[in-house]
N, C-alpha and C positions, 0 to 999 in steps of 0.2 A: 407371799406378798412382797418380802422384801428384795428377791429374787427379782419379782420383775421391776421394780421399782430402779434397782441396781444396774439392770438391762438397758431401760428408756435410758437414765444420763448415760449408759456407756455409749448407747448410741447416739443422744443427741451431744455430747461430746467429740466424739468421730465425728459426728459430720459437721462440729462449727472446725471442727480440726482439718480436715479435706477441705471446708469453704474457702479457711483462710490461707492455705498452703496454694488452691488453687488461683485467689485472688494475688498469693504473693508472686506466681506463677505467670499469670497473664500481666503485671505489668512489667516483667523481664524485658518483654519487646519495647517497652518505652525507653528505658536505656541503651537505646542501641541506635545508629544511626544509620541509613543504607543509602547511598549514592549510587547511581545507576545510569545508562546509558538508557532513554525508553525507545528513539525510534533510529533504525537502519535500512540504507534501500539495498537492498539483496540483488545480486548479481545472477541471474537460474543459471545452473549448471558449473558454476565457477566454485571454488572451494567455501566460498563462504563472509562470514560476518563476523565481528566480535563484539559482544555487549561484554561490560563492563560496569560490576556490581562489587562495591565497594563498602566493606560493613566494617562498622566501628560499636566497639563494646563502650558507650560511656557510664557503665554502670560501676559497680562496687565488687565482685565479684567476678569469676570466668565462667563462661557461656558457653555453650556448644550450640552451633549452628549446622542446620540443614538447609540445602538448597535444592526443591521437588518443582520440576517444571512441569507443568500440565504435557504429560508427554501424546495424549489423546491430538492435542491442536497441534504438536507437531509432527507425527508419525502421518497427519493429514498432508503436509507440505515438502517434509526432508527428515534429516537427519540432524542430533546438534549432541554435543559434549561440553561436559563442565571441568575447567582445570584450576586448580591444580586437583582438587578435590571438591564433592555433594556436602560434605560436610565435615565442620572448622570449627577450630577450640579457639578462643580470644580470653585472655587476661585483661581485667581493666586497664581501658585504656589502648590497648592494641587495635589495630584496623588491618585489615587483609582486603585483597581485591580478587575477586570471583572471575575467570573470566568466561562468559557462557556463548560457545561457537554453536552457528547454527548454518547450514547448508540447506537451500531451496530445491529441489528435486522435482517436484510435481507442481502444475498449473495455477498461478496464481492469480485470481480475476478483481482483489482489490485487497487493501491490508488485510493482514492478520495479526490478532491478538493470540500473544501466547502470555498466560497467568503462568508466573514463577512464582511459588507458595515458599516464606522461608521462616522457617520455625526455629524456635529456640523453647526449650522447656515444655507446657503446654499450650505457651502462644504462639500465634505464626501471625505473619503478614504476607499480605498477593502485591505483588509488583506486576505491571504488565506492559513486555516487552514486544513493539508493532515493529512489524516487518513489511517491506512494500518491494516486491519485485519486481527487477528492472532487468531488460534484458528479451531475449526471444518471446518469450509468453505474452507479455505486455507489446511487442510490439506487432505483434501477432491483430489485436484489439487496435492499437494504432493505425495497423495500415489498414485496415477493413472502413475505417474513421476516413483517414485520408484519399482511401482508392473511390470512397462514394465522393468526396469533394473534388477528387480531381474529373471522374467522370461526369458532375453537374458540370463544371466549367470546361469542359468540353465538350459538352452537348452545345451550353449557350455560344462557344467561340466557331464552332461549324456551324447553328444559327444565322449567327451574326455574316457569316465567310457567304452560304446561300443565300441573304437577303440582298447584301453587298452586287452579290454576283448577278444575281435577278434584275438588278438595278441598273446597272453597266450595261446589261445584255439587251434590255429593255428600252436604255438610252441610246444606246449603238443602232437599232435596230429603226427606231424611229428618225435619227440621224440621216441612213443609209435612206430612208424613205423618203425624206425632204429632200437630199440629193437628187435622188432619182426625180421625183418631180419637178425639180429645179431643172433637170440635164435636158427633161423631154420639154416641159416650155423654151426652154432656149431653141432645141429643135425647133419646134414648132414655131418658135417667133424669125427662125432662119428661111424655115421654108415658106413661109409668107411673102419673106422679104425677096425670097429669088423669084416668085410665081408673077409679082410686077413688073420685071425689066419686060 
């Protein structure tokens, strides 16, 4: 009986010990500070982009940092690298700057969200760096936008050119016609005038 008696606190001892180790754990990430680039407009096919992540240890103690980018949502788009290094030791007080390249490769039809998860200890925090492509792909979408407004307004400007033209030709025509009938009563009122002498 004493046995298990001796068992229960050892393990509800372990686990207030693991709670509190983990709660000392998860608030590591509140002394820390992360400055960050969130959004870049990406060039396709050009070498690339630079975000800039900037982390400061304001705790009491030294840190070790990881930096885990959702590589799913970019393997989608390109290619990116992190320099100097994924993962950085800070003393209090120190601050390092991350910088995270990323290269567009494939078809972008409107932002993307890449989540950079960065953890320290057992806590982590999501950063999320947008990306907007600019460049062929995009203008690809642009000009398909612009070639239907250019061909509306040059539907309505050859409209406008055959009403226009319709109108002249229809004015001329009746013109030509009041002549003509003007030319032969004149005739007509000549040879009157010669058939008296």
């Amino acid at each position: 009986m004493n046995k298990h008696i001796i068992i229960w606190v050892f393990l509800i001892s372990i686990s207030i010990l693991l709670s509190n180790i983990t709660l000392a754990e998860t608030t590591e990430i509140k002394n820390t500070t992360i400055d960050y680039t969130p959004y870049q407009e990406v060039v396709v096919n050009e070498p690339g982009v630079v975000y800039n992540i900037k982390i400061t240890n304001t705790g009491t103690r030294e840190k070790d940092y990881e930096i885990i980018p959702d590589t799913q949502a970019i393997q989608a788009i390109g290619t990116y690298r992190v320099d100097p290094s994924d993962k950085i030791t800070l003393k209090p007080g120190e601050q390092k700057t991350i910088y995270f390249y990323l290269a567009i490769e494939k078809e972008l039809t409107s932002r993307t969200i890449i989540p950079v998860r960065i953890r320290t200890g057992l806590s982590e925090t999501t950063i999320n760096l947008v990306a907007r492509a600019i460049g062929p792909f995009q203008a690809t979408q642009k000009s398909t936008v612009l070639n239907q407004a250019f061909k509306i307004i040059l539907i309505i400007i050859i409209a406008i050119i055959i009403i226009l033209a319709l109108i002249f030709s229809f004015s001329k025509i009746r013109r030509k016609k009041e002549e003509q009938e003007e030319g032969e009563l004149q005739t007509g009122f000549d040879e009157e005038i010669e058939t008296y002498y």
